[in-house]
C-alpha positions in Angstrom: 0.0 0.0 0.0 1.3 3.5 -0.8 2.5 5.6 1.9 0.1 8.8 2.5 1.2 11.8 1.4 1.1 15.4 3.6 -1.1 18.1 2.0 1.9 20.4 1.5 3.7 17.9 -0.3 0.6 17.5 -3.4 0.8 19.0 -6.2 0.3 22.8 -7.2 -1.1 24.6 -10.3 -2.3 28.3 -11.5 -5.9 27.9 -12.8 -6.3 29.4 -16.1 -8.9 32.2 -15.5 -9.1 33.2 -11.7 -5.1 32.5 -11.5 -6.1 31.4 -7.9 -3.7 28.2 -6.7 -5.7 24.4 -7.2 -3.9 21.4 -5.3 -3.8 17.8 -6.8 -7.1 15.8 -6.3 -7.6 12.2 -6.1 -10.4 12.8 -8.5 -8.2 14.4 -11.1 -5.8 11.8 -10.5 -6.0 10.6 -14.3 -6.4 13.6 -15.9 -4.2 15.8 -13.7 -2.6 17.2 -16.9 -5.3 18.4 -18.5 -6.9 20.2 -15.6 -6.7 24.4 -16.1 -9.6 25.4 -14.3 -10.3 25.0 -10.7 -14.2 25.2 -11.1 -17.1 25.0 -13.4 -17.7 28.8 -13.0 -14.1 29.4 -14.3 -14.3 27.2 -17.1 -17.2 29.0 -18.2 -15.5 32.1 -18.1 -12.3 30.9 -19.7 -12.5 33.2 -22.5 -13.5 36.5 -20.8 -10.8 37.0 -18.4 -10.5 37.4 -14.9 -13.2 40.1 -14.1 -15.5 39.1 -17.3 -17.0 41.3 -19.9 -16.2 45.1 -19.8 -19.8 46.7 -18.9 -21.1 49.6 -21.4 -20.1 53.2 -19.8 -22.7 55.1 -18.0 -23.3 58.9 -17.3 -23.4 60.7 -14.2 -26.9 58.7 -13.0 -26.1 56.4 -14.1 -28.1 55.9 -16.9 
């Protein structure tokens, strides 16, 4: 049986969108070189950046 490894000792990437750090998990254990995003909601977003789509500008009210 293999030995158990500490959390500090796993893994480390960059996610691709949030650039927020994601740790090895035993669930991406196959296809831990694939893996870019840390979430659903940032693979969604994977083409818009990290804050999204640029909102249209507004006057004074707002408006």
């Amino acid at each position: 049986m293999a030995r158990a490894r500490k959390k500090g000792d796993l893994p480390v990437k960059t996610c691709a969108t949030c650039g927020r750090p994601m740790q090895w998990r035993r669930k991406w254990a196959r296809v831990w070189d694939e893996v870019r995003y840390c979430s659903d909601r940032c693979r969604g977003h994977r083409g818009k950046g990290v804050d999204g789509p640029t909102p249209p500008d507004r006057d004074a009210n707002g408006h």
